[in-house]
Kinemage of the C-alpha trace (Angstrom):
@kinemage 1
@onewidth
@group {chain A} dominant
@subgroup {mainchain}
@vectorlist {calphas} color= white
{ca unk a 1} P 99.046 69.142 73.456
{ca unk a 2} L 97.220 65.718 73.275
{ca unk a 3} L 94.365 64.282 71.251
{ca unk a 4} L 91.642 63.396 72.673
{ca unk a 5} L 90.399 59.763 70.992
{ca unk a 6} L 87.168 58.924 71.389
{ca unk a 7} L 85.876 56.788 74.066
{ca unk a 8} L 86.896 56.528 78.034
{ca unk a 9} L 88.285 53.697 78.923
{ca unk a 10} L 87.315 51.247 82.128
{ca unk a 11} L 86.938 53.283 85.631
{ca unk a 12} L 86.841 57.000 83.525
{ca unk a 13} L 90.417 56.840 82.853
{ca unk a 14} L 90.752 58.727 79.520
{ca unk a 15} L 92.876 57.836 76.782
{ca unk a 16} L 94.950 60.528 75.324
{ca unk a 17} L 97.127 60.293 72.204
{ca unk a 18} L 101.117 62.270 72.742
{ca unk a 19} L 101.572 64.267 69.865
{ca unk a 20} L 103.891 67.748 68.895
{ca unk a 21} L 101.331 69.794 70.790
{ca unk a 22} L 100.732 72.101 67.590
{ca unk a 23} L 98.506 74.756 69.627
{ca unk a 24} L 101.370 75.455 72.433
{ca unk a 25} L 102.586 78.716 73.056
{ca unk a 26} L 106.506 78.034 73.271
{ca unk a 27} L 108.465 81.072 72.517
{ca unk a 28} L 111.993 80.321 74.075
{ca unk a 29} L 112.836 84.556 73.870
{ca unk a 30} L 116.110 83.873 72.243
{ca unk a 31} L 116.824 86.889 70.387
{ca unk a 32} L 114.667 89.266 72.950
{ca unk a 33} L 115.166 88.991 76.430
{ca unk a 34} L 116.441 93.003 76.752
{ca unk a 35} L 113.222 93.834 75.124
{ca unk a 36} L 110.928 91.688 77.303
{ca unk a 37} L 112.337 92.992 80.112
{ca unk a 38} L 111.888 96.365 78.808
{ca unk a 39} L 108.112 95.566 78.583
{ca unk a 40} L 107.492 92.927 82.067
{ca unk a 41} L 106.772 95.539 84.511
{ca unk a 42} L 103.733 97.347 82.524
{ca unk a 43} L 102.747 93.981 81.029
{ca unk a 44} L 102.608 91.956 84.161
{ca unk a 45} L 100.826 94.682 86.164
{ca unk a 46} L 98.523 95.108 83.648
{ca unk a 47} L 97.979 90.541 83.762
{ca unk a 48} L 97.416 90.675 87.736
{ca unk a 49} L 95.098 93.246 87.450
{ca unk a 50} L 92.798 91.162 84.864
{ca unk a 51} L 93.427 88.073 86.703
{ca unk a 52} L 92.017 87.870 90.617
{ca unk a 53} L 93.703 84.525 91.020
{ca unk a 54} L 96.880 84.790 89.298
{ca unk a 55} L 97.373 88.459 91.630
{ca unk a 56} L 96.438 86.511 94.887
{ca unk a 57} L 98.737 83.607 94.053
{ca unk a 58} L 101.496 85.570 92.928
{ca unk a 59} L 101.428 88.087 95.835
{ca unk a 60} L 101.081 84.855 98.265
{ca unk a 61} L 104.524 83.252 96.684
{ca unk a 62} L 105.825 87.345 96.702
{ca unk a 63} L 105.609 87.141 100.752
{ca unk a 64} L 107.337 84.033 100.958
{ca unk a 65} L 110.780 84.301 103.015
{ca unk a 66} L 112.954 85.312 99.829
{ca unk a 67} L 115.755 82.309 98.994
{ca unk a 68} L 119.624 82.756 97.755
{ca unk a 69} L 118.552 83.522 94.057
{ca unk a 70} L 121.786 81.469 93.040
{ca unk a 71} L 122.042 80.870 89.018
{ca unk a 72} L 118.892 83.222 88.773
{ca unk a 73} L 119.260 86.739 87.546
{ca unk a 74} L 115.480 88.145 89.275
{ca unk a 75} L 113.855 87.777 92.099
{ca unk a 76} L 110.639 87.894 89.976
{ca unk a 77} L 111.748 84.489 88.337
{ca unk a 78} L 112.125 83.168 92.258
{ca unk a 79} L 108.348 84.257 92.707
{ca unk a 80} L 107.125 82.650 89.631
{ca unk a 81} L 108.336 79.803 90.352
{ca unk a 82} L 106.996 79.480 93.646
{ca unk a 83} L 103.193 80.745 92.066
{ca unk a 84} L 103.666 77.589 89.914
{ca unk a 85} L 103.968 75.208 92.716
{ca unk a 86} L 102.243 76.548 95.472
{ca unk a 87} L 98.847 74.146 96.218
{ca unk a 88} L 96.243 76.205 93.953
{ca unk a 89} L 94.442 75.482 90.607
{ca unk a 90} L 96.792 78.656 89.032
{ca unk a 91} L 99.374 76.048 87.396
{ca unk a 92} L 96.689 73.993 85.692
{ca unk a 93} L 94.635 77.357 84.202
{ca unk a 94} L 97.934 78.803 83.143
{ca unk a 95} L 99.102 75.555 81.315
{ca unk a 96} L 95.573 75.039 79.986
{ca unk a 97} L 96.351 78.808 78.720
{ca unk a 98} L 99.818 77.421 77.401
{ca unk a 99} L 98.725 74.140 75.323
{ca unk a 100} L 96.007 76.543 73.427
{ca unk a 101} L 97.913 79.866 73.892
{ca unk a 102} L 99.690 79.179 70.361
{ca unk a 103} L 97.220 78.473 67.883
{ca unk a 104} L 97.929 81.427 66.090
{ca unk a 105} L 99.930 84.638 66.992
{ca unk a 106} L 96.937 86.320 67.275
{ca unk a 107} L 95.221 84.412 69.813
{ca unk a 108} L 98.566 84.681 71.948
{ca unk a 109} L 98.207 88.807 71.550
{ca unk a 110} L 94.552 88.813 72.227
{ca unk a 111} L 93.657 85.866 74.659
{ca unk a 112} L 96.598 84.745 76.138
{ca unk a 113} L 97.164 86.423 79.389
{ca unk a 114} L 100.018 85.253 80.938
{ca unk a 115} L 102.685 86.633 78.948
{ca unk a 116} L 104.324 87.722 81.561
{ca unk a 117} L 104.448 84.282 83.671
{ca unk a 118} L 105.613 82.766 80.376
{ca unk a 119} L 108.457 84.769 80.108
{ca unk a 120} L 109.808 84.605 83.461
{ca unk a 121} L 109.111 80.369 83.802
{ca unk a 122} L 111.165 80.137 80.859
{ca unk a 123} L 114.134 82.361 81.651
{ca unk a 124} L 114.307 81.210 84.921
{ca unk a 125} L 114.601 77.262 83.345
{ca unk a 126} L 117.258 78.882 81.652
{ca unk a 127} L 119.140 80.628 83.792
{ca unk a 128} L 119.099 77.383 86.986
{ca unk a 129} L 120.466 75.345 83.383
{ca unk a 130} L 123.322 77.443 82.920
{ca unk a 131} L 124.037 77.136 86.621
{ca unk a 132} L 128.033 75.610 87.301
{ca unk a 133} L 126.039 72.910 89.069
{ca unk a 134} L 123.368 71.962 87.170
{ca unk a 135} L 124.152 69.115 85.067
{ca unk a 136} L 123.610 68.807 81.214
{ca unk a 137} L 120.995 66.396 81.539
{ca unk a 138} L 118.344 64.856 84.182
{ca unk a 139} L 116.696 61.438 84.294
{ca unk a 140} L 113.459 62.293 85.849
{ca unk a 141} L 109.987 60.736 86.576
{ca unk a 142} L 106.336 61.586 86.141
{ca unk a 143} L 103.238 59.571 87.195
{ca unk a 144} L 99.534 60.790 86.028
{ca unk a 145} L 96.067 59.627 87.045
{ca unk a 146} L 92.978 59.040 85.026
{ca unk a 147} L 94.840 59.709 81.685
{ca unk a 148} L 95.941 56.923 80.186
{ca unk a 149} L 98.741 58.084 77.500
{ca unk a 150} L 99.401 56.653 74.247
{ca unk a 151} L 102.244 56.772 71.883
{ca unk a 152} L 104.391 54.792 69.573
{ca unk a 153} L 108.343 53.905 69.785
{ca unk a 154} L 110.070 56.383 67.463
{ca unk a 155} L 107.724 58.740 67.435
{ca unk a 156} L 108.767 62.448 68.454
{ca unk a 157} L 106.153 64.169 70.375
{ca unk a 158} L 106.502 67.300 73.040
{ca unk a 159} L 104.457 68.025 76.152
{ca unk a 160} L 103.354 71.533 75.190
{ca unk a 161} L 103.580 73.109 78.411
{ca unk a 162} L 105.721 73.552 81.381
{ca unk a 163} L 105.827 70.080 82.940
{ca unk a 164} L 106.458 68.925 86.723
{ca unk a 165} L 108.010 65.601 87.287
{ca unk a 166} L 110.521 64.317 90.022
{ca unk a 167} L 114.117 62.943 90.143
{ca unk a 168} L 112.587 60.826 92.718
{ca unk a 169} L 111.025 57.770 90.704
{ca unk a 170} L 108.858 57.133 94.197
{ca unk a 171} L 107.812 60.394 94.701
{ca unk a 172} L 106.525 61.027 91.205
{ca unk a 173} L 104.216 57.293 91.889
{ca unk a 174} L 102.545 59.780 94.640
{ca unk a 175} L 101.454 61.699 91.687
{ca unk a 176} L 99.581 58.670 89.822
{ca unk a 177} L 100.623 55.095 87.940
{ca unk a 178} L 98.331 55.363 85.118
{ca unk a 179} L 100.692 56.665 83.041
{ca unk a 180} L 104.398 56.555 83.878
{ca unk a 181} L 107.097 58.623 82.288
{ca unk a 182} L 110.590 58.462 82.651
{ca unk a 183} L 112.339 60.670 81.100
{ca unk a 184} L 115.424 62.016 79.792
{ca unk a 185} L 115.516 65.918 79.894
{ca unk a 186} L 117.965 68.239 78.708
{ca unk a 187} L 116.111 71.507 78.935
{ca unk a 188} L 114.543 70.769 81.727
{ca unk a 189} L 115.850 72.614 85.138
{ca unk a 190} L 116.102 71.692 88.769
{ca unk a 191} L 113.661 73.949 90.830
{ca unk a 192} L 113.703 71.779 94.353
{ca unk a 193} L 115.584 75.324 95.815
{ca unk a 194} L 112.748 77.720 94.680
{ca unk a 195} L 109.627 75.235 94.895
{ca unk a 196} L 106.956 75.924 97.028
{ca unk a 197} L 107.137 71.322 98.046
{ca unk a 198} L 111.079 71.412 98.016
{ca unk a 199} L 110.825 67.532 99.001
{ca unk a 200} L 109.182 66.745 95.830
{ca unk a 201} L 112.769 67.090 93.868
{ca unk a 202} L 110.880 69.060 91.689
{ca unk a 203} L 112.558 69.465 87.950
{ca unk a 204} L 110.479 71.772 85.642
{ca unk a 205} L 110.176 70.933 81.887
{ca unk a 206} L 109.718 73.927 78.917
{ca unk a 207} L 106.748 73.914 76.581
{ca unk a 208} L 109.582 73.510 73.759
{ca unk a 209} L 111.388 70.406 74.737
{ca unk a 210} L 111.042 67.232 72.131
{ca unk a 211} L 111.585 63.696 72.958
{ca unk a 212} L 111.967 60.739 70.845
{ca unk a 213} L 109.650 57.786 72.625
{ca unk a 214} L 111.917 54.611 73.000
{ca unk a 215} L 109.379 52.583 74.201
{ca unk a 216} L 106.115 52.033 75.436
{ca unk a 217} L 104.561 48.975 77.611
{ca unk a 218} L 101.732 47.950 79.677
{ca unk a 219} L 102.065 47.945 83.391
{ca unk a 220} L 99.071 46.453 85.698
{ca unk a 221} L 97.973 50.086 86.551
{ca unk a 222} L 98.590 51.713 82.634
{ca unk a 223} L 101.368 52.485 80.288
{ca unk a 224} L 105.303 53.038 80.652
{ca unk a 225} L 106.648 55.500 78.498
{ca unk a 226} L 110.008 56.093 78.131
{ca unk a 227} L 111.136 59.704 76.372
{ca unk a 228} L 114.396 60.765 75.570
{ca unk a 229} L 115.523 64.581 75.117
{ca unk a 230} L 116.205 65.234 70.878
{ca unk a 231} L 116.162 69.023 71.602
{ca unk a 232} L 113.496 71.934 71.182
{ca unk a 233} L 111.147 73.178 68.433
{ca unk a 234} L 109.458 76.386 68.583
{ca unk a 235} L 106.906 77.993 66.384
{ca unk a 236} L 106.955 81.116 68.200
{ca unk a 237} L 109.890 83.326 68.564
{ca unk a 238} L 109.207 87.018 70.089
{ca unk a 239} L 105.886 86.938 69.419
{ca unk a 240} L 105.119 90.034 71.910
{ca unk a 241} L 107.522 92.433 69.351
């Protein structure tokens, strides 16, 4: 996702340079989604056995009081989403997995172990997209801590992993003010009914989203970046088959 440049800056705040996040995993499962499906029970069983935290997490969001499943088409893209958001380090060791999950397809075979979770993040996004409701695009927010973002107007760049922010610009300040995004997302979906912090306005951005940066300034606690949607880019496409 990001290169690291060298150096911290003041008060351990790293700097971090936005780029297309070559190593991400960020198969979209166009042309395969009968076939997945074919394979997700035997795969994912075969993921929560291998991974203590990701079975605890996911049988935790599993016992949840089950929610209208509205523009969704399984209840197992309901649970995932709830996994991702529910208060545990799971979301930040899966997108870790994500952002280095692509760097070739045979890493994403051999060491990549959340196939499964992928899969069902990214067909949910596109199922609560298609909903009547859901409109085309979303403005949205994101505020970091102790990263310090840099990037320059013009330049296209992705996040390379499945990315939180808020359509509340004040609730996504809670999150941090070193960097600021605000962003304009058009594959991003609206996830406030299925998130585990529905007051959060939670809106859930794909690995394979670009953005065009239209501009970048200095703020007296980091950097303002503005991003707007220019589509998606993929390296991957059913890289399970």
């Amino acid at each position: 996702l990001l290169v690291l440049l060298a150096g911290t800056l003041a008060m351990g705040i790293e700097e971090m340079a936005l780029d297309m996040a070559p190593n991400s995993f960020d198969d979209q499962y166009l042309y395969c989604r009968s076939q997945m499906l074919k394979k997700l029970p035997v795969l994912h069983h075969s993921e929560l056995v291998s991974n203590k935290l990701y079975a605890k997490v996911w049988a935790q969001a599993a016992a949840k009081k089950p929610r209208p499943l509205g523009a969704l088409r399984r209840r197992e893209q309901a649970i995932a989403l709830m996994a991702y958001t529910m208060p545990t380090d799971f979301y930040e060791k899966f997108n870790r997995a994500v952002r280095q999950g692509g760097r070739s397809r045979w890493e994403y075979l051999n060491t990549f172990h959340f196939k499964a979770m992928h899969f069902l993040l990214t067909e949910a996004l596109g199922d609560l997209r298609k909903g009547k409701s859901h409109p085309k695009c979303l403005h949205v927010y994101r505020g970091i801590n102790n990263i310090r973002f840099t990037a320059k107007p013009g330049q296209i760049i992705r996040f390379g992993q499945f990315t939180s922010t808020s359509l509340n610009r004040e609730k996504a300040k809670q999150f941090g003010k070193n960097t600021f995004f605000e962003v304009y997302t058009c594959q991003g979906a609206n996830i406030r009914d299925f998130s585990f912090f529905q007051g959060e306005e939670e809106v859930l951005i794909p690995p394979s989203e670009t953005f065009k940066v239209t501009s970048v300034s200095g703020t007296k606690d980091g950097t303002y970046i503005k991003l707007l949607s220019q589509g998606v880019s993929s390296r991957y496409s059913c890289a399970l088959l």
